[in-house]
mmCIF entry with sequence, helices, sheets and N, C-alpha, C, O atoms, coordinates in Angstrom:
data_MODEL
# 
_entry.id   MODEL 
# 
_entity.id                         1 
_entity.type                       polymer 
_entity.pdbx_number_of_molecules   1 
# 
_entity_poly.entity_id                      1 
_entity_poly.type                           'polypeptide(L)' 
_entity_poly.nstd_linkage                   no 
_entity_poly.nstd_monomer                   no 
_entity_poly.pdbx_seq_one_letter_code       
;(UNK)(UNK)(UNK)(UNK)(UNK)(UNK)(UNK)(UNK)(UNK)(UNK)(UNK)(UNK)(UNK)(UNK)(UNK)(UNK)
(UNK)(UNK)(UNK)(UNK)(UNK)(UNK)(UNK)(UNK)(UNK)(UNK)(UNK)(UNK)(UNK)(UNK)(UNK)(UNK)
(UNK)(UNK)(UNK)(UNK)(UNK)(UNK)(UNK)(UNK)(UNK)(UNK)(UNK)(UNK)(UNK)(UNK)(UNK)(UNK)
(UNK)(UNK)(UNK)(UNK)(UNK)(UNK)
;
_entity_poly.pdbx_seq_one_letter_code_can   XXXXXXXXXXXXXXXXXXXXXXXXXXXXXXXXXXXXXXXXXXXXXXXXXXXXXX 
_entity_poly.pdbx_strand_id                 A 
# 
loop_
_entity_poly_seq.entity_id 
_entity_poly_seq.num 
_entity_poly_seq.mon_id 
_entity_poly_seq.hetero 
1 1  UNK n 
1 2  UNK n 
1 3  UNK n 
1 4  UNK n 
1 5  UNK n 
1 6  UNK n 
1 7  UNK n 
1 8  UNK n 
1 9  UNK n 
1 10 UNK n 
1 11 UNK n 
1 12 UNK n 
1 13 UNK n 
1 14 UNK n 
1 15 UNK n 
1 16 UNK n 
1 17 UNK n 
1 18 UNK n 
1 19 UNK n 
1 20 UNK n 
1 21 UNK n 
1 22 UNK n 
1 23 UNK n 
1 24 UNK n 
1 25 UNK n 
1 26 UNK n 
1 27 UNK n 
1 28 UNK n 
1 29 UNK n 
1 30 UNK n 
1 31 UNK n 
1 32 UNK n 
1 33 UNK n 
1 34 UNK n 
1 35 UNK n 
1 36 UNK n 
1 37 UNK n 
1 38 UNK n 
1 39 UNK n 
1 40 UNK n 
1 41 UNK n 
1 42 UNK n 
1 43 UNK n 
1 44 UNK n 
1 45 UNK n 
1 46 UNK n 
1 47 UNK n 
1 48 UNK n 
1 49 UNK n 
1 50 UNK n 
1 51 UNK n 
1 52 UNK n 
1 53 UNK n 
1 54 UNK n 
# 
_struct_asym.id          A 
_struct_asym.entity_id   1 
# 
loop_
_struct_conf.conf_type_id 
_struct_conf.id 
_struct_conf.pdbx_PDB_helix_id 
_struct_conf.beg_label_comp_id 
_struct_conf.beg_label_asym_id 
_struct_conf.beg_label_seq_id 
_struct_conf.pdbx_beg_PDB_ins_code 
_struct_conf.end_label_comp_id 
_struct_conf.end_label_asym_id 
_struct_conf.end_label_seq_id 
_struct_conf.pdbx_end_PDB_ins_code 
_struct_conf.beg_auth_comp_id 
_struct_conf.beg_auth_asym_id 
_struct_conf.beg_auth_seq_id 
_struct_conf.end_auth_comp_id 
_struct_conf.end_auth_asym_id 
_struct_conf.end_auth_seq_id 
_struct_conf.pdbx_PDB_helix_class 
_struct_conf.details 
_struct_conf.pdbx_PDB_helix_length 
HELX_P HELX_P1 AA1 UNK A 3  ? UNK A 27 ? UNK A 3  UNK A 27 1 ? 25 
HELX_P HELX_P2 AA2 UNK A 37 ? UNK A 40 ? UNK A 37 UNK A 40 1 ? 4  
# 
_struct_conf_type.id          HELX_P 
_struct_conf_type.criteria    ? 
_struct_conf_type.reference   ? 
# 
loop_
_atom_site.group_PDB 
_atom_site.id 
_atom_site.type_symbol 
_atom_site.label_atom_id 
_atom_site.label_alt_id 
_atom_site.label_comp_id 
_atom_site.label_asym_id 
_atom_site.label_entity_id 
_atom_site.label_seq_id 
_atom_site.pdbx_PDB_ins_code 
_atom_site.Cartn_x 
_atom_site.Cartn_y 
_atom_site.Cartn_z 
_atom_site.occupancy 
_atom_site.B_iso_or_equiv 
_atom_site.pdbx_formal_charge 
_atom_site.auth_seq_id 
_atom_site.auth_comp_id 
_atom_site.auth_asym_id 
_atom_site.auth_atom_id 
_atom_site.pdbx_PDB_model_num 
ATOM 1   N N  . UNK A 1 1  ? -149.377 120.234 -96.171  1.00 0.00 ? 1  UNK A N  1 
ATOM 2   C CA . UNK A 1 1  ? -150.533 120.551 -96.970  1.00 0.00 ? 1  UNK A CA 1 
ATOM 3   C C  . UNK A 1 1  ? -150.431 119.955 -98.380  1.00 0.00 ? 1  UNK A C  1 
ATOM 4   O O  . UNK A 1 1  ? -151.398 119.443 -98.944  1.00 0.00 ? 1  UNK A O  1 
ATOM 5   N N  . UNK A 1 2  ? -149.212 120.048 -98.915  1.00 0.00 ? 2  UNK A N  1 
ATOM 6   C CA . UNK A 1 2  ? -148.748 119.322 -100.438 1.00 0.00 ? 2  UNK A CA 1 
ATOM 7   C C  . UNK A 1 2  ? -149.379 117.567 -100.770 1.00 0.00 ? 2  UNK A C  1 
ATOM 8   O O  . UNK A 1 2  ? -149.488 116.869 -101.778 1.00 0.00 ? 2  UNK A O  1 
ATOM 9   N N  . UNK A 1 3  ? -149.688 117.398 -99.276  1.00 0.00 ? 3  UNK A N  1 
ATOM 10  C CA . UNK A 1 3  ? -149.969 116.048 -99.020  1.00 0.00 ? 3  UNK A CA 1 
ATOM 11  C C  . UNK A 1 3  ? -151.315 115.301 -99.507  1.00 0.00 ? 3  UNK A C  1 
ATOM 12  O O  . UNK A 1 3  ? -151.623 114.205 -99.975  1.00 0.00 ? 3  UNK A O  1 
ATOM 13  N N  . UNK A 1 4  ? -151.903 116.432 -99.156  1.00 0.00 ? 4  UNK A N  1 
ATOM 14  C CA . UNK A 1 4  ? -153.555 116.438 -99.378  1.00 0.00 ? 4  UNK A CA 1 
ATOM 15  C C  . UNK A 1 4  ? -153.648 116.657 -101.105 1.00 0.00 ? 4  UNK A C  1 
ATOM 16  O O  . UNK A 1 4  ? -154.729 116.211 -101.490 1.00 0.00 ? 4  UNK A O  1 
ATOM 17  N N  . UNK A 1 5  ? -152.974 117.113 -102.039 1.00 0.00 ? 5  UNK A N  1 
ATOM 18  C CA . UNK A 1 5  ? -153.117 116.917 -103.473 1.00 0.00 ? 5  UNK A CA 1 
ATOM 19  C C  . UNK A 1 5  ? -152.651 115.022 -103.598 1.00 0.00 ? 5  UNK A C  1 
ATOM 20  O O  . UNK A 1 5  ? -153.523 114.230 -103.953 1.00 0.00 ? 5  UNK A O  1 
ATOM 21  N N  . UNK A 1 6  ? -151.966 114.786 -103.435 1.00 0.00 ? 6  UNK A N  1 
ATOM 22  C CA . UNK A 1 6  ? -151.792 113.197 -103.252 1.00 0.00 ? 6  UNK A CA 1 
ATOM 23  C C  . UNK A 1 6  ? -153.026 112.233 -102.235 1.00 0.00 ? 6  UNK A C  1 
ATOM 24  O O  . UNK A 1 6  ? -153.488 111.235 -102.789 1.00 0.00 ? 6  UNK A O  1 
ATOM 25  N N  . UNK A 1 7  ? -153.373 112.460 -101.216 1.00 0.00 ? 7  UNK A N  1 
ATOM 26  C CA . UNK A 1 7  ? -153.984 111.418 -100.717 1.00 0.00 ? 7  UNK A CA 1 
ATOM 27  C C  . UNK A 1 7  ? -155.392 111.979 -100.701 1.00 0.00 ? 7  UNK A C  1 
ATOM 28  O O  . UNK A 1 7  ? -156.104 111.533 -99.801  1.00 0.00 ? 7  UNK A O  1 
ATOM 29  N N  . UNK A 1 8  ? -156.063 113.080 -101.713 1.00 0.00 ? 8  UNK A N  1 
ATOM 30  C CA . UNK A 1 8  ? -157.444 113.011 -101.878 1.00 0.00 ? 8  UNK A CA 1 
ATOM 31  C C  . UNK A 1 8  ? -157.927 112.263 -103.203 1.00 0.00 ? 8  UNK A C  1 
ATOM 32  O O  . UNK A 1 8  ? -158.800 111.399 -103.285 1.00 0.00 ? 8  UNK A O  1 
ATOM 33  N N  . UNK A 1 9  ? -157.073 112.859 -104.310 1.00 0.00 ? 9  UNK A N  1 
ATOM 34  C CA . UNK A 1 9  ? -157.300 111.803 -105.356 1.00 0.00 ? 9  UNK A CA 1 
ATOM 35  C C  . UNK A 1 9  ? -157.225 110.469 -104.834 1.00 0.00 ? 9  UNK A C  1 
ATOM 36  O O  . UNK A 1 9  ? -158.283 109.902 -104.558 1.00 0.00 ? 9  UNK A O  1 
ATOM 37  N N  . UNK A 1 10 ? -155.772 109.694 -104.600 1.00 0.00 ? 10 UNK A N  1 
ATOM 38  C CA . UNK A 1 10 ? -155.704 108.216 -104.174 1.00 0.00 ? 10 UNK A CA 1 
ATOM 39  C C  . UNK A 1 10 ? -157.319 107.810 -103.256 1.00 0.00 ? 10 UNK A C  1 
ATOM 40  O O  . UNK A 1 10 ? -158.130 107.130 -103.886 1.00 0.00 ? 10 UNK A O  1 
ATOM 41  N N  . UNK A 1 11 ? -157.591 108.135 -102.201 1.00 0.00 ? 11 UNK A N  1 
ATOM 42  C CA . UNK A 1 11 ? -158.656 107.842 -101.921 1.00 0.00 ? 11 UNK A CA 1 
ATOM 43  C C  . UNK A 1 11 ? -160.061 107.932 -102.449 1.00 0.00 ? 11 UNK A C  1 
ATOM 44  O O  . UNK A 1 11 ? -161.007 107.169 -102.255 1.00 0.00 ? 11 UNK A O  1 
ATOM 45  N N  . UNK A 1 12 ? -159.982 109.084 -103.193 1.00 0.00 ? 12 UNK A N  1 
ATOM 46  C CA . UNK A 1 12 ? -161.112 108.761 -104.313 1.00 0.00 ? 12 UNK A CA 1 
ATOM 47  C C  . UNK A 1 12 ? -160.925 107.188 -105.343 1.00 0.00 ? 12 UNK A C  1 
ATOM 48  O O  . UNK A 1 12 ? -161.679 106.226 -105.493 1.00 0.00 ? 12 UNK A O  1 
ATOM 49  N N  . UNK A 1 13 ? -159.859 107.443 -105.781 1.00 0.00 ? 13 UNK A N  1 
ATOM 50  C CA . UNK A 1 13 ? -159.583 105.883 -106.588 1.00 0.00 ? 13 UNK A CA 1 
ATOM 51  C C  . UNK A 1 13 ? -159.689 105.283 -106.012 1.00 0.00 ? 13 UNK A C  1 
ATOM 52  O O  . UNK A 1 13 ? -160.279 104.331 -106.523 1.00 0.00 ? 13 UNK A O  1 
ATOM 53  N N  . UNK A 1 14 ? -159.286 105.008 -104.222 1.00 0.00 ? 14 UNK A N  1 
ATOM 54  C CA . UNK A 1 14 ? -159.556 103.858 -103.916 1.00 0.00 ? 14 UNK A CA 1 
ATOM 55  C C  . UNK A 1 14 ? -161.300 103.611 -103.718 1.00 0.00 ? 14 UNK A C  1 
ATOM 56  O O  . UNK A 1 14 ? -161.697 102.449 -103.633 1.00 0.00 ? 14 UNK A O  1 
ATOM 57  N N  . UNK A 1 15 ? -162.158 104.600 -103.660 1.00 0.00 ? 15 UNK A N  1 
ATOM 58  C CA . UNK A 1 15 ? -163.433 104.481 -103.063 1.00 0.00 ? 15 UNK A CA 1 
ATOM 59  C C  . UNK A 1 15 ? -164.181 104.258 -104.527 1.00 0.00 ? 15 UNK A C  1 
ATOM 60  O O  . UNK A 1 15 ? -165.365 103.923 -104.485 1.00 0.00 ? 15 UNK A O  1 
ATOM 61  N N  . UNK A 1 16 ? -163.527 104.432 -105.856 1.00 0.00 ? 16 UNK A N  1 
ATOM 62  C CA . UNK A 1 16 ? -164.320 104.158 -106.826 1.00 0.00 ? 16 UNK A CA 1 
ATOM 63  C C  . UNK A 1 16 ? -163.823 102.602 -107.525 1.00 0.00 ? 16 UNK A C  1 
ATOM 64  O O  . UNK A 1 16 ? -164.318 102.131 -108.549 1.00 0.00 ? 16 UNK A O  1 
ATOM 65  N N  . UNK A 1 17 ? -162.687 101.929 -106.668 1.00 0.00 ? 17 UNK A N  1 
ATOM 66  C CA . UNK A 1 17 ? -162.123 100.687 -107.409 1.00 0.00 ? 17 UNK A CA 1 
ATOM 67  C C  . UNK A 1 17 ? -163.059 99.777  -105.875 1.00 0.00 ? 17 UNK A C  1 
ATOM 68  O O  . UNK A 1 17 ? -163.318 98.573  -105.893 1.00 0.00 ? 17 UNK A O  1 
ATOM 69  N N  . UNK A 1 18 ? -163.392 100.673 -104.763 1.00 0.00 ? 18 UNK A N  1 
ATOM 70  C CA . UNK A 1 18 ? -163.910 99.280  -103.825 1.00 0.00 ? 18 UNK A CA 1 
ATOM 71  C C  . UNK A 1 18 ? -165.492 98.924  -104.319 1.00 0.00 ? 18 UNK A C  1 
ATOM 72  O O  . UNK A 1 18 ? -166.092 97.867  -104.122 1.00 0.00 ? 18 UNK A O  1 
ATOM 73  N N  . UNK A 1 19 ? -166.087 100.388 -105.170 1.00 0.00 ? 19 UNK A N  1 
ATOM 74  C CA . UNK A 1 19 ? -167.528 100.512 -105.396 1.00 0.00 ? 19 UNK A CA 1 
ATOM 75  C C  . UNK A 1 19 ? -167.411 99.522  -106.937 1.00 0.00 ? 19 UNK A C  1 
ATOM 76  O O  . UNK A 1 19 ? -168.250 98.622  -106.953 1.00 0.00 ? 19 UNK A O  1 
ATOM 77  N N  . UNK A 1 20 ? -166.966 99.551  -107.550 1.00 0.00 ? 20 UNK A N  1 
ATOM 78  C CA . UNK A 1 20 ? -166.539 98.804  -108.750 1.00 0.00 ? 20 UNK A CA 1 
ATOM 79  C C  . UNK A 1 20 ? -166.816 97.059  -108.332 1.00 0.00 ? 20 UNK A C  1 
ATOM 80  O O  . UNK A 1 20 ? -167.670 96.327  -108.833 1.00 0.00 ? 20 UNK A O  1 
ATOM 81  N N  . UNK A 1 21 ? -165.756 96.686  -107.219 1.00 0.00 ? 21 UNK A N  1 
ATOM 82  C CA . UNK A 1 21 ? -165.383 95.412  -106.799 1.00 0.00 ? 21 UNK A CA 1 
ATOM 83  C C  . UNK A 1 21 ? -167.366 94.993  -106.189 1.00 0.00 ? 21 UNK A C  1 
ATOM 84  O O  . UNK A 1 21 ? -168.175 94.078  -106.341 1.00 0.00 ? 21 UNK A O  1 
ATOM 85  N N  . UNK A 1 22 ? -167.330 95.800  -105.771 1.00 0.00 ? 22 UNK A N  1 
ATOM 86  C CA . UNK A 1 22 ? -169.062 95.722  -105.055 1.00 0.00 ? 22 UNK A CA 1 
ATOM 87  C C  . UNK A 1 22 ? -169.843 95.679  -106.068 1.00 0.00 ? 22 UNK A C  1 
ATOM 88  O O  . UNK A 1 22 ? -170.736 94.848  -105.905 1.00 0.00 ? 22 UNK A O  1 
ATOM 89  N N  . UNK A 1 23 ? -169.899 96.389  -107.346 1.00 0.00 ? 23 UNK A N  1 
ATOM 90  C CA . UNK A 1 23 ? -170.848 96.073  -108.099 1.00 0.00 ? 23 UNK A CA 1 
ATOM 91  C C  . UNK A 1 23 ? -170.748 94.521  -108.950 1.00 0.00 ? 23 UNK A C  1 
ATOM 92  O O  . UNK A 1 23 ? -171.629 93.752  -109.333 1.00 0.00 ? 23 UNK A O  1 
ATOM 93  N N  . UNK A 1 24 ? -169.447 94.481  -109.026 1.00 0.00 ? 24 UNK A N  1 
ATOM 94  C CA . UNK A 1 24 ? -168.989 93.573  -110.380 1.00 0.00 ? 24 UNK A CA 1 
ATOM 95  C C  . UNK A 1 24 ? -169.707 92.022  -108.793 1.00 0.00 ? 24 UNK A C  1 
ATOM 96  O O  . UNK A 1 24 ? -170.616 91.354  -109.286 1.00 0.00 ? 24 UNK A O  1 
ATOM 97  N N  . UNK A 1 25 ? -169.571 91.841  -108.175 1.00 0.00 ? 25 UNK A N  1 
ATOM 98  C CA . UNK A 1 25 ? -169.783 90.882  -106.963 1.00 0.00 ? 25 UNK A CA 1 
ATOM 99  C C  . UNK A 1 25 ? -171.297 90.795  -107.229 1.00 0.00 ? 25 UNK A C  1 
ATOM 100 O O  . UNK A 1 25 ? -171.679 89.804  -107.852 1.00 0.00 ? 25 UNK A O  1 
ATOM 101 N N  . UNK A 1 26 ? -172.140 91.635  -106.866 1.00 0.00 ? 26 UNK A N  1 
ATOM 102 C CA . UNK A 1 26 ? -173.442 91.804  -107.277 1.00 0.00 ? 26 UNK A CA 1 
ATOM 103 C C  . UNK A 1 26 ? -173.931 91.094  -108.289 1.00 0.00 ? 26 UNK A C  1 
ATOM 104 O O  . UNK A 1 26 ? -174.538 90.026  -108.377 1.00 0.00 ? 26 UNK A O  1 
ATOM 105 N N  . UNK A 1 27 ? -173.359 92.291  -109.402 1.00 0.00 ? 27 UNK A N  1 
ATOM 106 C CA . UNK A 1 27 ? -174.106 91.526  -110.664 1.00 0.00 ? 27 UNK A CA 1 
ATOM 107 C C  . UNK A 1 27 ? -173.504 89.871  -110.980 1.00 0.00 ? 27 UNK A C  1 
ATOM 108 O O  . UNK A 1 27 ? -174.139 88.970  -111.529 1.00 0.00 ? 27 UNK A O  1 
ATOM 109 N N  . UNK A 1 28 ? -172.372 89.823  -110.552 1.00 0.00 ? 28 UNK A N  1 
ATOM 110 C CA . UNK A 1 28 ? -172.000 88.492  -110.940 1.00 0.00 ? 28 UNK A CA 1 
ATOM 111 C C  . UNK A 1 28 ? -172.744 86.836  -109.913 1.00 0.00 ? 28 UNK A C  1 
ATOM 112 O O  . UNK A 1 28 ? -172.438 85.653  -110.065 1.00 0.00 ? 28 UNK A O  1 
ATOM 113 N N  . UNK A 1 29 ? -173.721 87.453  -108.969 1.00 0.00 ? 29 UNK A N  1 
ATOM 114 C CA . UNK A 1 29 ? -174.590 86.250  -108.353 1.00 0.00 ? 29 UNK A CA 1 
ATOM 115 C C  . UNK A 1 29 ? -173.952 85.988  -106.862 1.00 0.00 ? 29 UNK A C  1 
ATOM 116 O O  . UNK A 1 29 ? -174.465 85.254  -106.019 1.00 0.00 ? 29 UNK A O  1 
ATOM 117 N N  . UNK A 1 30 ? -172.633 86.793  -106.688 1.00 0.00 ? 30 UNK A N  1 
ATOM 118 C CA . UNK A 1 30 ? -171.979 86.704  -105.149 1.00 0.00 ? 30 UNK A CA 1 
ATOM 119 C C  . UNK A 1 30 ? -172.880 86.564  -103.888 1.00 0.00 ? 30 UNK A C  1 
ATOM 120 O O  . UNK A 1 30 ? -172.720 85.726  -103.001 1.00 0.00 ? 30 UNK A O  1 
ATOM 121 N N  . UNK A 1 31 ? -173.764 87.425  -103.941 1.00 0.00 ? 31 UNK A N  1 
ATOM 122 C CA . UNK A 1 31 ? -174.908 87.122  -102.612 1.00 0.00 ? 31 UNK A CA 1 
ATOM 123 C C  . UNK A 1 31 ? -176.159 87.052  -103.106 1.00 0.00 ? 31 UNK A C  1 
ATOM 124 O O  . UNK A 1 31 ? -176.954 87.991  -103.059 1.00 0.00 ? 31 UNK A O  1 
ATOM 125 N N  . UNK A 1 32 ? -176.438 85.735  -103.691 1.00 0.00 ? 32 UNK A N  1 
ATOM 126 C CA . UNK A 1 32 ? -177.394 85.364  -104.249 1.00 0.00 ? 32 UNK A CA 1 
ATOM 127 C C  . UNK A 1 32 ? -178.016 84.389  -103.295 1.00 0.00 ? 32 UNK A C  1 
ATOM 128 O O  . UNK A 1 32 ? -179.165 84.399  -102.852 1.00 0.00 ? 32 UNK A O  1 
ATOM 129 N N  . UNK A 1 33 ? -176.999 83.510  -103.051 1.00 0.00 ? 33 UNK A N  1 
ATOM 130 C CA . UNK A 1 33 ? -177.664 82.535  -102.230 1.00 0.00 ? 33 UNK A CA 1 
ATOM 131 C C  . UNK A 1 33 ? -176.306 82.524  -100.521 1.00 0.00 ? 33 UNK A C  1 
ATOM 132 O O  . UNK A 1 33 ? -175.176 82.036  -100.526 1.00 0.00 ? 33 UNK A O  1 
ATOM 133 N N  . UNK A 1 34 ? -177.215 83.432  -98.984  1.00 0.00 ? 34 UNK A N  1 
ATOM 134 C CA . UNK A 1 34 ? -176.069 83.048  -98.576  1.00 0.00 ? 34 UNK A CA 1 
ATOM 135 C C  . UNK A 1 34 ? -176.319 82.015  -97.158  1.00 0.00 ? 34 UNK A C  1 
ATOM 136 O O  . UNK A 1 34 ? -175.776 82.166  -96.064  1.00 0.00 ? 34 UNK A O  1 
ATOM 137 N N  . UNK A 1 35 ? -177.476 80.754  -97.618  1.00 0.00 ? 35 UNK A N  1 
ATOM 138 C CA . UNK A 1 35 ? -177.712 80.422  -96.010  1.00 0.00 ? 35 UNK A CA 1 
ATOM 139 C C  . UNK A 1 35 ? -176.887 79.212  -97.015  1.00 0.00 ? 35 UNK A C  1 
ATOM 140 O O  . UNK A 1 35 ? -175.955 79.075  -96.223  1.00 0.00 ? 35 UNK A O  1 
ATOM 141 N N  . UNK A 1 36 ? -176.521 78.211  -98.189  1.00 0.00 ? 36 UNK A N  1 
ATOM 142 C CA . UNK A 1 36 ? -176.511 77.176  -98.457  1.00 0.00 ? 36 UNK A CA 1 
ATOM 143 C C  . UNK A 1 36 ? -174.759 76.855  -98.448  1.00 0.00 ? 36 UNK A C  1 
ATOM 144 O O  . UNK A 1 36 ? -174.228 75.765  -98.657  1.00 0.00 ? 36 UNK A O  1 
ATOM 145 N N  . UNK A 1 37 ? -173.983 78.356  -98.093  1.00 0.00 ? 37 UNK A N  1 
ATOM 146 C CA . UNK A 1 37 ? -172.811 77.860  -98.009  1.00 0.00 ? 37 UNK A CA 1 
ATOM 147 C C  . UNK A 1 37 ? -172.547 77.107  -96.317  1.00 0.00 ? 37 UNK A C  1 
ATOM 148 O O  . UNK A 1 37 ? -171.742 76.221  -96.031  1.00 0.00 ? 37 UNK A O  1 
ATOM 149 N N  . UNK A 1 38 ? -173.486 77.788  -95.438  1.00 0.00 ? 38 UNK A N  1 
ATOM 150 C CA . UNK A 1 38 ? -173.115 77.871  -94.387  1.00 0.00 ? 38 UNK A CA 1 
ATOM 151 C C  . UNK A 1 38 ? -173.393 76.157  -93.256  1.00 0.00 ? 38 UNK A C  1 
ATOM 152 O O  . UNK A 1 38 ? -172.985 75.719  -92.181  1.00 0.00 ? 38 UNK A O  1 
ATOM 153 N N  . UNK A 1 39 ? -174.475 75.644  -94.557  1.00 0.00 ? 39 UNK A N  1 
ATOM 154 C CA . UNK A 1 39 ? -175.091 74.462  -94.084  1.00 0.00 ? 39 UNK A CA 1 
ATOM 155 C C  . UNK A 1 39 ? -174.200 73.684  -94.673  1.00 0.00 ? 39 UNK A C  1 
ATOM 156 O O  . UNK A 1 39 ? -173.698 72.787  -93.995  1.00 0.00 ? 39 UNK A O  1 
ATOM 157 N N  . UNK A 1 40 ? -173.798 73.853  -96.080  1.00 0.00 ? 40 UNK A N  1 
ATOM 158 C CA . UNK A 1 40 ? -172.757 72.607  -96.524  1.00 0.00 ? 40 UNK A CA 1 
ATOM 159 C C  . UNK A 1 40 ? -171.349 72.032  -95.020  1.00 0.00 ? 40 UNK A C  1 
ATOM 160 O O  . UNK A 1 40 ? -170.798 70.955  -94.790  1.00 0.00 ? 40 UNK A O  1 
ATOM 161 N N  . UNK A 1 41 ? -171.293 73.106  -94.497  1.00 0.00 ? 41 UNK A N  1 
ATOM 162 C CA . UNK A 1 41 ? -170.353 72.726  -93.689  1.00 0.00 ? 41 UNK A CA 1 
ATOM 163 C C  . UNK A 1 41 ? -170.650 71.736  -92.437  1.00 0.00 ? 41 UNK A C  1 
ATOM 164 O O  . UNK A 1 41 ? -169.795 71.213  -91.723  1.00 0.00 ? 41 UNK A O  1 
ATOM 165 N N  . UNK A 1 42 ? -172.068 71.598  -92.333  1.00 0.00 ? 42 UNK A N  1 
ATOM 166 C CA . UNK A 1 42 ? -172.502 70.567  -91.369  1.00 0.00 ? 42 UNK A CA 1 
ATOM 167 C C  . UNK A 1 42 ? -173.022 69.420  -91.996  1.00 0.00 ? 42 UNK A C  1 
ATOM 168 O O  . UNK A 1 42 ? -173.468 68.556  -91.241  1.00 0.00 ? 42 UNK A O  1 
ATOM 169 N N  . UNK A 1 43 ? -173.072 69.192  -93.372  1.00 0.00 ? 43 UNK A N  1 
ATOM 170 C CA . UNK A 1 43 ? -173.279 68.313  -94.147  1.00 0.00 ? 43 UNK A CA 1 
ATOM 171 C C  . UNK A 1 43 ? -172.025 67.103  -94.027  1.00 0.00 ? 43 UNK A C  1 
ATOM 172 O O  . UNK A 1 43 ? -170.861 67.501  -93.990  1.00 0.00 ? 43 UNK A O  1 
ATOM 173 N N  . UNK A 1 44 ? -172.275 65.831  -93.978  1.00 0.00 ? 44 UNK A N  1 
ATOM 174 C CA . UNK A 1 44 ? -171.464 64.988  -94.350  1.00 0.00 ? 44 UNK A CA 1 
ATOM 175 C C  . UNK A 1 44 ? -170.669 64.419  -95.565  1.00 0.00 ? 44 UNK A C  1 
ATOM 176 O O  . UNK A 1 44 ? -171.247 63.981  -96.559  1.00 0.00 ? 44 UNK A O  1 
ATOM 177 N N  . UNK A 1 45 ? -169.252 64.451  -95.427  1.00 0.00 ? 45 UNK A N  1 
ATOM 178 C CA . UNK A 1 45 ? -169.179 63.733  -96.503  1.00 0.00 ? 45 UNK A CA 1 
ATOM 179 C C  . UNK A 1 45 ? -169.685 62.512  -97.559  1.00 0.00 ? 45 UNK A C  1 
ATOM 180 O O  . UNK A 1 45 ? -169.611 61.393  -97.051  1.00 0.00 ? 45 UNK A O  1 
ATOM 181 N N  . UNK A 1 46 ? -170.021 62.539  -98.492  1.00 0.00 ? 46 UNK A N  1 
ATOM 182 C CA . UNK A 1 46 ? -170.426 61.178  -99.485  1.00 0.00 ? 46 UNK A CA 1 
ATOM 183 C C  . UNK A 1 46 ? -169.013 60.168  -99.114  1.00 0.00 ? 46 UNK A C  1 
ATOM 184 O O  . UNK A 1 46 ? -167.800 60.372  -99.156  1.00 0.00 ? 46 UNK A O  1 
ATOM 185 N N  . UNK A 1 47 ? -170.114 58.660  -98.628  1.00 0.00 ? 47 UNK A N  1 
ATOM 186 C CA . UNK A 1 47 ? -168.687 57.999  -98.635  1.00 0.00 ? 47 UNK A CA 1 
ATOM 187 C C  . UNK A 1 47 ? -167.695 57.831  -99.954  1.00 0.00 ? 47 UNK A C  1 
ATOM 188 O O  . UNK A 1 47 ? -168.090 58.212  -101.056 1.00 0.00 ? 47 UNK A O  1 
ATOM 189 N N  . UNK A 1 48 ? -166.303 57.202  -99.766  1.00 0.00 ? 48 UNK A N  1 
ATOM 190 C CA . UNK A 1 48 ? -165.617 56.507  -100.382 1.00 0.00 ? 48 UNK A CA 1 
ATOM 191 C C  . UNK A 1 48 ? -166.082 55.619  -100.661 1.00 0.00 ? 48 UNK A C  1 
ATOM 192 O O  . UNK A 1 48 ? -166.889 55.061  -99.916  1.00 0.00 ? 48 UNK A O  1 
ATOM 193 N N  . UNK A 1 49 ? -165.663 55.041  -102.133 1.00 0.00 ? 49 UNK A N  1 
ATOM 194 C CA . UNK A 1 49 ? -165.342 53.716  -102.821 1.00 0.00 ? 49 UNK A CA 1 
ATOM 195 C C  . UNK A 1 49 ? -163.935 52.937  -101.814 1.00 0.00 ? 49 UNK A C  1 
ATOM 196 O O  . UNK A 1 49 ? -162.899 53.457  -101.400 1.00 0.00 ? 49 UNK A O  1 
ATOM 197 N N  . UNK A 1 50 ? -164.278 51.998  -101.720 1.00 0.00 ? 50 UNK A N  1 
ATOM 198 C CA . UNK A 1 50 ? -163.284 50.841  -101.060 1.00 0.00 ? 50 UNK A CA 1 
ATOM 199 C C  . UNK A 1 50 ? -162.224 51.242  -102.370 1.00 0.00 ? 50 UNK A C  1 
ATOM 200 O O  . UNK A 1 50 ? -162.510 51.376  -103.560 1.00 0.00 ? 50 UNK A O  1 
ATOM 201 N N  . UNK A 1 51 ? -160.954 51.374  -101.710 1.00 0.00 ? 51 UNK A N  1 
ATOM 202 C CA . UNK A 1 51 ? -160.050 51.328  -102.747 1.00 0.00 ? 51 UNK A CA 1 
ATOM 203 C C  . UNK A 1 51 ? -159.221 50.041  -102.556 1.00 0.00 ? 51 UNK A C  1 
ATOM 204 O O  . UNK A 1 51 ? -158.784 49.559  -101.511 1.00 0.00 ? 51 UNK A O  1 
ATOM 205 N N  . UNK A 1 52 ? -159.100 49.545  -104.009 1.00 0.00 ? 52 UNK A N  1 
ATOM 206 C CA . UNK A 1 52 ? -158.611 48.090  -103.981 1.00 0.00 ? 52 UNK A CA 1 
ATOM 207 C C  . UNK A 1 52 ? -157.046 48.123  -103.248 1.00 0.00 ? 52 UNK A C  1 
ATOM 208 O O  . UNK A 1 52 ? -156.313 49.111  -103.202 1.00 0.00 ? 52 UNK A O  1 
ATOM 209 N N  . UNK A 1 53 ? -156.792 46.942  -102.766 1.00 0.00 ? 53 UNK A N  1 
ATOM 210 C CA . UNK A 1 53 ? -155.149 46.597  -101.617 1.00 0.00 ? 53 UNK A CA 1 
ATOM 211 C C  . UNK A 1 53 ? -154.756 45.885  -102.968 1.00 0.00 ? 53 UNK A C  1 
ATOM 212 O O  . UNK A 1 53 ? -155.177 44.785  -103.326 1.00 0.00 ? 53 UNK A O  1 
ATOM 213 N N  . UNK A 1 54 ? -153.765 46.797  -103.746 1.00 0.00 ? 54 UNK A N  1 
ATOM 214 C CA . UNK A 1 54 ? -152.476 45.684  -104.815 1.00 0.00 ? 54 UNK A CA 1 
ATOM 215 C C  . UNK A 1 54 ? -151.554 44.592  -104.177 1.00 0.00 ? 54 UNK A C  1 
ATOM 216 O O  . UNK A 1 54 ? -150.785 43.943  -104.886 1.00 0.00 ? 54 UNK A O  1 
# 
């Protein structure tokens, strides 16, 4: 039972540091845009410049 004074706080901290991480993501533009990551990956590379033979 001694247990439950230890792992109700900790889980509160942890549920107010994951709600924290979720807001700060938010306001900072994280899912702002999420179809343009998913297309870059079928996008081609821009070629290379010929690199000169010394």
């Amino acid at each position: 039972m001694n247990i439950l004074l230890l792992l109700i706080p900790l889980s509160l901290v942890l549920l107010v540091a994951a709600i924290w991480a979720f807001w700060r993501a938010v306001k900072g533009g994280q899912f702002e845009d999420l179809d343009t990551p998913a297309i870059d990956i079928l996008r081609d590379d821009p070629p290379r410049p010929p690199r000169d033979a010394d």
